[in-house]
N, C-alpha and C positions, 0 to 999 in steps of 0.2 A: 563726592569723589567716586569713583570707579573701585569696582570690585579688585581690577588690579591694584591702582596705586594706594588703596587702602591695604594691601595686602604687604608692602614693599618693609622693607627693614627698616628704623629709623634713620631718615634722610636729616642732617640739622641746618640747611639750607633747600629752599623751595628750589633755586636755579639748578636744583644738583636731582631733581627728582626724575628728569630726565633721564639722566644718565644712568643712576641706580635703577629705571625700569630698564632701559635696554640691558643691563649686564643682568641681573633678574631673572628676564625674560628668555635670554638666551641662555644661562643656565639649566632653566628648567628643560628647554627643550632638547640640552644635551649639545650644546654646539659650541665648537671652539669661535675664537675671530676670526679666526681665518676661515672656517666653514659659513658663517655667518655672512663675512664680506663676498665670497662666492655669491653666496643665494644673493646680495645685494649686486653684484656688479660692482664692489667697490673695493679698492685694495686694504689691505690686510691693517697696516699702519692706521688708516683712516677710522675703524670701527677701534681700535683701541684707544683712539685718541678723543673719540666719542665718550666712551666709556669713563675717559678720566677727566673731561670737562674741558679737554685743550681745542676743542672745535665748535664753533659758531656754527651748527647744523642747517641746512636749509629745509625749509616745507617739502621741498620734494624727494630728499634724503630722509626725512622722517617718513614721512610716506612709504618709499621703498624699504626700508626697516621695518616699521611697522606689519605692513607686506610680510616681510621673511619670520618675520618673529609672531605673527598670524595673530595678531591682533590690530589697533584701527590707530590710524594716528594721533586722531581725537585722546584715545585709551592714555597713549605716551605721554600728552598734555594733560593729561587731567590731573589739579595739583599744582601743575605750574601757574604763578600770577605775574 
């Protein structure tokens, strides 16, 4: 596992680990959603609805997250089975 998602708060499902890195991540870096979906390109609703596990994300939306939140996409999935 990755130095990030080993570092992550108890997640009690694997499908949720996802989502607990990107809120994580963007904490640490100091960013609201709304500043976050900026740096994505992607509206505001969209990154919180990420965060609470109500979106079926695509490869190229983690990508560009991963992207703004300056770490790999790889990073995001590591964890996930």
């Amino acid at each position: 596992m990755s130095d990030i998602s080993s570092k992550i708060l108890f997640v009690d499902d694997e499908a949720n680990v996802l989502k607990a890195l990107v809120r994580q991540l963007r904490k640490k870096l100091g960013l609201s959603q709304e500043k976050l979906a900026e740096k994505c390109r992607l509206h505001r609703t969209y990154v919180g609805s990420v965060e609470r596990g109500e979106r079926n994300i695509s490869l190229q939306n983690i990508v560009v997250m991963a992207r703004a939140l300056k770490t790999t996409a790889s990073s995001l999935l590591d964890g996930v089975k």
